[in-house]
Steps between C-alpha positions, in 0.01 A plus 500: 500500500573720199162716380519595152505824403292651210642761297147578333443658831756755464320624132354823483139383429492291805719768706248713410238326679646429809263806656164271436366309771415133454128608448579722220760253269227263572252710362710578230618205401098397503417788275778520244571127390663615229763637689799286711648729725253455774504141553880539440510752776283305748757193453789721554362646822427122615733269344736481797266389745352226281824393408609490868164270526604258253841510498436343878277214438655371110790240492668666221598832348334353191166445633512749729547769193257305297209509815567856530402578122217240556359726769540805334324386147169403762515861615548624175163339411327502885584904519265599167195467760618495825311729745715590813163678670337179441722321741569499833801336681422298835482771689234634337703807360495572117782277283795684406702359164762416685337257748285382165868411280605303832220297543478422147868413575433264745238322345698414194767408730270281663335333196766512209629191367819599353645345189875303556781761433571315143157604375533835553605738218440852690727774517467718781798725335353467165158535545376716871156412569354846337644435160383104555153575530461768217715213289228275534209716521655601106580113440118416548405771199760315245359221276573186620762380288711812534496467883582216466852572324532758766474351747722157426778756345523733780367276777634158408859637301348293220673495167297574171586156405387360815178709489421440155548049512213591848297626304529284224430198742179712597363481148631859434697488167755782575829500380824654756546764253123622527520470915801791454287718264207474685700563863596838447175599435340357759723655780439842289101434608575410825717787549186744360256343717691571800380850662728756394648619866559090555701568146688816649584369888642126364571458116641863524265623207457911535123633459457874475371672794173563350451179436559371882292742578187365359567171731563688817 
């Protein structure tokens, strides 16, 4: 079984944090959501073994890749108030993040209900978990009809034509010509709503070292 390897965890902000314990990204990550590089950092330090968890149990590399980013996106979300002290393990001893991330693991082994390998239109090599989640956390602040063209042009591989003749059929009198104007833009948004160190470790967009500072 091949584990994939993330470059993102070779970048200097997330090299840089390799000294914190689990506690302290978590803590972080809790009290800067602005910033990326902690959850990106957690998910670095853990992405083997949940891999090695899922990677085990899915029929194909598809869904396999596709559970794994599943997972991750319900930590990304589960993490913002999670309270290690406030859990204990069964032996009574306090809950380390590591034993949390695998029982999360194992209970969306246990319960998922994976879509057919056709249905799927996740990249694993496009898209790593961290950059998924921030993607949609900055999809759900875009108005509705802009996502929308996002997300069937980058998602889907839709054509403008195709996009625009949708729409039309939806009551939505947009021409193929206004879908491309109105594209560009809308990834431009997306791209600004992203936190800026997300920007820097992925989409390879340089911020000034005072400016990462303010999100560290």
């Amino acid at each position: 079984m091949n584990i994939p390897k993330f470059t993102e965890a070779n970048h200097p902000l997330i090299k840089t944090l390799f000294h914190q314990s689990d506690q302290d990204l978590l803590a972080l990550y809790q009290q800067h959501p602005e910033a990326g590089k902690y959850f990106t950092a957690i998910f670095c330090r853990y992405s083997a073994i949940v891999y090695t968890l899922v990677r085990h149990m899915a029929k194909s590399p598809v869904q396999a890749d596709y559970l794994f980013a599943s997972i991750w996106r319900h930590v990304f979300y589960e993490m913002r108030g999670l309270n290690l002290r406030e859990q204990d393990d069964l032996k009574g001893e306090p809950a380390t993040l590591q034993n949390w991330l695998i029982d999360v693991t194992a209970i969306a082994i246990n319960q998922s209900e994976l879509p057919p390998v056709e249905a799927i239109h996740y990249s694993l090599e496009t898209a790593p978990p961290p950059l998924w989640c921030y993607l949609q956390q900055a999809l759900d602040v875009l108005d509705p009809l802009a996502r929308l063209i996002v997300v069937m042009s980058q998602t889907f591989r839709w054509s403008e034509t195709r996009i625009a003749a949708y729409l039309q059929a939806e009551g939505n009198p947009i021409s193929a010509a206004e879908v491309a104007r109105r594209l560009p833009k809308a990834i431009a948004q997306l791209e600004t709503t992203l936190p800026i160190d997300i920007c820097e470790i992925y989409l390879g967009v340089n911020s000034n070292a005072e400016t990462s500072e303010t999100i560290a």
